[in-house]
C-alpha positions as CSV (number, residue, x, y, z in Angstrom):
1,X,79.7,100.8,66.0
2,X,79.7,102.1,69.8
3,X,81.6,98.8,71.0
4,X,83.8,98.6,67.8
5,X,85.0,102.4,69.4
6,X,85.0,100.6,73.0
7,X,87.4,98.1,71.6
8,X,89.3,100.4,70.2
9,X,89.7,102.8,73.3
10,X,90.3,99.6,75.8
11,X,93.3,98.4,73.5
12,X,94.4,101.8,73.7
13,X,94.1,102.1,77.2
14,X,96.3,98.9,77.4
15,X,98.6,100.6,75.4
16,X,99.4,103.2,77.4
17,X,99.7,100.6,80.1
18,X,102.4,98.9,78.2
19,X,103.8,102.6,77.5
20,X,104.1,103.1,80.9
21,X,105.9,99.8,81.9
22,X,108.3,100.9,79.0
23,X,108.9,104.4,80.5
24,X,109.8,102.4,83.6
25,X,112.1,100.2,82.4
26,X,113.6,103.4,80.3
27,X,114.2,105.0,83.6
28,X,115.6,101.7,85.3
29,X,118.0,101.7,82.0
30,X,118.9,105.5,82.6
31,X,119.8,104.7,86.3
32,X,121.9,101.7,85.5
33,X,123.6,103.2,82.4
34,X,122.5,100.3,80.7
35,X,123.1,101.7,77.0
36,X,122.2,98.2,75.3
37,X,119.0,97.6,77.6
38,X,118.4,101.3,76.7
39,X,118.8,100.7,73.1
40,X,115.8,98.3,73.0
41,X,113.4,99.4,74.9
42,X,113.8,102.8,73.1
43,X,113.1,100.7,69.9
44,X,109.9,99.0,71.6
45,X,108.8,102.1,72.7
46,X,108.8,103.3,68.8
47,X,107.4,100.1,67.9
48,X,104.4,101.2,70.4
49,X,103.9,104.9,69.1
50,X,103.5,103.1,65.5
51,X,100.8,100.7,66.9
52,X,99.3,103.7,68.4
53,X,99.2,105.9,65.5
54,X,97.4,102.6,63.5
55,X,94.4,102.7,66.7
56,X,94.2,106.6,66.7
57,X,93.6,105.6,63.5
58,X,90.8,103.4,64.3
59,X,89.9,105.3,66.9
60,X,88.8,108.2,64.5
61,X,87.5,106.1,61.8
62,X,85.0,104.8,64.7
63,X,83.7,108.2,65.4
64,X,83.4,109.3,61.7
65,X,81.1,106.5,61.0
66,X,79.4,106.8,64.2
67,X,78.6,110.3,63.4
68,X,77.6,109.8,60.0
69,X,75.2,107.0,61.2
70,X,73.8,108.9,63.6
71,X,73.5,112.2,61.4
72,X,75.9,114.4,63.8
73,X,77.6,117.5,63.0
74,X,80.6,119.1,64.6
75,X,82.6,117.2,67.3
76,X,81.5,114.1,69.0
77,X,83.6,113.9,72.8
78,X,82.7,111.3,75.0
79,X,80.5,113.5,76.8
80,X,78.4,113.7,74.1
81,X,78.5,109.5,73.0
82,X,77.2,109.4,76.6
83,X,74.1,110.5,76.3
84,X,73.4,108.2,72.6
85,X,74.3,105.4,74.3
86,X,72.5,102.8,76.9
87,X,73.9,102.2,80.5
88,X,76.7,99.2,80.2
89,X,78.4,101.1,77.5
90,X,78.3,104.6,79.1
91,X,80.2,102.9,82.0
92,X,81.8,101.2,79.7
93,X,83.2,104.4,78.2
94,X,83.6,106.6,81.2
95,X,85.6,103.9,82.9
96,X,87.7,103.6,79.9
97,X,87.8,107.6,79.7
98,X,89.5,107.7,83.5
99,X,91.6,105.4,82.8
100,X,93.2,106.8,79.7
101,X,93.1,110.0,81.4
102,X,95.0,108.8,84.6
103,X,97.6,107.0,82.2
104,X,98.4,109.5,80.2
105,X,99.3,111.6,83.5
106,X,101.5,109.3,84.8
107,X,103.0,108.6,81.1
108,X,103.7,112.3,80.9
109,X,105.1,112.5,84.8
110,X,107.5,109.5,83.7
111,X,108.4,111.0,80.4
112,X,109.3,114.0,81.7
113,X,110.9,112.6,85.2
114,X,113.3,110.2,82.0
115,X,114.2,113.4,80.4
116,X,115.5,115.3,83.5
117,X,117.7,111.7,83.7
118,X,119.0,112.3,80.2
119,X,119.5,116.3,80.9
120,X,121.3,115.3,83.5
121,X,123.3,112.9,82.5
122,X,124.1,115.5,79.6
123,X,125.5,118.0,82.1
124,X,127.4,115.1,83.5
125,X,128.8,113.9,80.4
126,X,129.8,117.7,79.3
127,X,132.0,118.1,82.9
128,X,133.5,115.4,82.4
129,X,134.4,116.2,79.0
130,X,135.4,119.5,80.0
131,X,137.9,118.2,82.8
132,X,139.3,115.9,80.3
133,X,140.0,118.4,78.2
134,X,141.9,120.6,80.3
135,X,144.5,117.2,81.5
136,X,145.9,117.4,77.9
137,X,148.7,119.7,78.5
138,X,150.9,121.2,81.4
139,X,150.1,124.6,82.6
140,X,152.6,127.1,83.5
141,X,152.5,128.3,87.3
142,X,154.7,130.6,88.8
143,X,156.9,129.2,91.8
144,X,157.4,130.8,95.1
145,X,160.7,132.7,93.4
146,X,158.9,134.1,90.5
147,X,160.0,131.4,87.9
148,X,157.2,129.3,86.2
149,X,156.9,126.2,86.0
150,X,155.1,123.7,84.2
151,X,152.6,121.3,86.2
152,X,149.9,119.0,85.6
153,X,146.3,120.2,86.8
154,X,145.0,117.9,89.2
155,X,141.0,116.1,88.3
156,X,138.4,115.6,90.7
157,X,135.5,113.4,89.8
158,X,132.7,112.8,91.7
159,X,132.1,109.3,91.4
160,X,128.6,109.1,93.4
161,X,126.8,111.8,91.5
């Protein structure tokens, strides 16, 4: 049952790999303003989460039987399988631990580096929206002899931001 759980945790691991490639090529999307390219890899990405909810899954079901088998109560953590299990698969298992560990880091740095691109792109969106807004209509100014008059407001917009 302790490499049906190895399995499981190195096709996760690739996983998260493939989650990170995705998170990427979301942020190369983001940059472009590639709305289509956006479009699907946002789907692959929630094609992903389901195939990771079906081995988290797995990944459970391996340690309830392993506990079971091996009469253990409470939590079983990799710390713990280590010491149950011989050499090869407690290297086996602490590699795979870093690595899920290290990827999940980066995932989150990339995640969270994709939605500062989005807030941002927000705020962008909303000033432009906002100076839009105000070239509907002529605004009334007052001339140098007191009489107003009515004048379009001028728009800047910062085309390399």
């Amino acid at each position: 049952m302790t490499e049906r759980l190895i399995e499981i945790l190195g096709k996760e691991a690739a996983l998260f790999e493939t989650f990170l490639e995705l998170l990427g090529r979301q942020q190369e999307m983001l940059i472009a303003n590639d709305a289509d390219g956006l479009r699907l890899v946002s789907e692959t990405i929630r094609e992903k989460v389901i195939e990771n909810r079906l081995l988290n899954q797995q990944r459970e079901d391996a340690v309830n039987e392993i506990k079971r088998r091996n009469a253990i109560e409470g939590d079983l953590n990799v710390s713990r399988l280590l010491e149950m299990v011989d050499e090869q698969q407690a290297d086996q298992l602490q590699h795979l631990r870093n690595t899920i560990f290290a990827l999940t880091d980066r995932i989150t740095e990339t995640r969270n580096r994709n939605a500062l691109l989005i807030n941002r792109s927000r705020e962008y969106i909303a000033r432009t929206m906002e100076m839009l807004s105000h070239i509907s209509g002529p605004s009334g100014i007052y001339a140098a002899n007191g009489n107003e008059t009515d004048r379009r407001q001028a728009v800047a917009i910062d085309r390399s931001a």
